[in-house]
C-alpha positions as CSV (number, residue, x, y, z in Angstrom):
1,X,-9.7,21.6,-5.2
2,X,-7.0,18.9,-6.0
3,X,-7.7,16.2,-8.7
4,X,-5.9,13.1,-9.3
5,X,-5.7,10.2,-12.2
6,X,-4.5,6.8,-12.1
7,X,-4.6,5.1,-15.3
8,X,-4.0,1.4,-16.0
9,X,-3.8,1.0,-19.6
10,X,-2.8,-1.6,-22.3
11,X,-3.2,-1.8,-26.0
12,X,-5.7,1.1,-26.7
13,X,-7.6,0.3,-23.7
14,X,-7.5,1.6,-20.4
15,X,-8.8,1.8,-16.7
16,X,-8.8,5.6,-15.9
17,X,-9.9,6.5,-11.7
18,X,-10.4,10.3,-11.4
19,X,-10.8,11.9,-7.8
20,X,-11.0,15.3,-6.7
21,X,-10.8,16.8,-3.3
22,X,-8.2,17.9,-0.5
23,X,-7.1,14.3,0.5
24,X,-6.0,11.3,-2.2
25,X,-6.6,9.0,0.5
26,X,-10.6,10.0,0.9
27,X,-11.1,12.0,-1.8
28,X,-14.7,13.8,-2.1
29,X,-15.7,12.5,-5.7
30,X,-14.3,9.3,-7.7
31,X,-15.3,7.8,-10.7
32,X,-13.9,5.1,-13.6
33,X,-14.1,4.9,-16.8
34,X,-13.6,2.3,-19.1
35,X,-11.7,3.3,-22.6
36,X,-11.9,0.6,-25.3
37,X,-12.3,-2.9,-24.7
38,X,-9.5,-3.8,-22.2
39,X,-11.7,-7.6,-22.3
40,X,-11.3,-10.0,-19.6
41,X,-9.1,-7.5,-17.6
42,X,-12.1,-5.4,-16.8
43,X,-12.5,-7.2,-13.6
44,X,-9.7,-4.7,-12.5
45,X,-12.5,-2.0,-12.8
46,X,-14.5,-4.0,-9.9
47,X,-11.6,-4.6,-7.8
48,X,-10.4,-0.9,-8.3
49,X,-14.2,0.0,-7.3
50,X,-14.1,-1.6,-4.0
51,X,-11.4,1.1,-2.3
52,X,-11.7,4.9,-2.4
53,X,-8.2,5.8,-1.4
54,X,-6.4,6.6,-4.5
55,X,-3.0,5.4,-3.2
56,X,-4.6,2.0,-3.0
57,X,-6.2,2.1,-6.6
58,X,-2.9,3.2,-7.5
59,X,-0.7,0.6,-5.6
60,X,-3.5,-2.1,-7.4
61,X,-2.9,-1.1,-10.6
62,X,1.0,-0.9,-10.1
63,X,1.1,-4.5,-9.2
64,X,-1.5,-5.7,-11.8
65,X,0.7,-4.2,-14.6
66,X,3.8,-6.0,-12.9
67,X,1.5,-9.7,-12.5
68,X,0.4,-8.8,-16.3
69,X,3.3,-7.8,-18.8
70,X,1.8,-5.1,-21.4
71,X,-0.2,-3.5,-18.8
72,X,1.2,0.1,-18.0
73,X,0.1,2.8,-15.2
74,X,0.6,6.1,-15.2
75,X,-0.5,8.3,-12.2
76,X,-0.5,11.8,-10.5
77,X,-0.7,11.4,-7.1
78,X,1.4,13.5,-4.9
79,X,4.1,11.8,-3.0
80,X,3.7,10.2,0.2
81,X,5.6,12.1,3.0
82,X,8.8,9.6,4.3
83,X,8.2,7.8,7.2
84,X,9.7,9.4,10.6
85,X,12.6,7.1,11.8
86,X,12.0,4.8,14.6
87,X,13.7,5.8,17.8
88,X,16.8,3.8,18.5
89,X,14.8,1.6,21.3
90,X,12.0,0.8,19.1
91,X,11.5,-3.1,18.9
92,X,10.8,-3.7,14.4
């Protein structure tokens, strides 16, 4: 069985979502933890809650460390595949 972190982290604190199974996108277990006292940024623990696709959680904390200077992420996930081209008569 796979397993997966994302970590948003800042200053001796951090957000860390765990998840373990065949499938980042639904895995089978998740949970958070909170490390030190990230202070009024642990709403991003309740917002992070809300989804269970780790590419999500991920893609959250990516843009709350780019809104919030100091904030850093670090995460494990596996690439996503590239996206198949669209055939030429495809309307964008």
């Amino acid at each position: 069985m796979a397993h997966w972190t994302v970590t948003l982290a800042r200053e001796g604190a951090a957000i860390v979502v765990r998840g373990e199974g065949d499938d980042p996108h639904a895995p089978d277990r998740i949970n958070y933890e909170v490390r030190g006292s990230p202070g009024p940024w642990s709403f991003l623990l309740d917002r992070m809650k809300d989804e269970r696709d780790l590419y999500w959680i991920a893609d959250c904390a990516y843009t709350e460390a780019l809104l919030h200077p100091g904030w850093s992420v670090e995460a494990d996930l596996p690439p996503l595949p590239e996206p198949e081209e669209l055939p030429e008569d495809a309307v964008p």
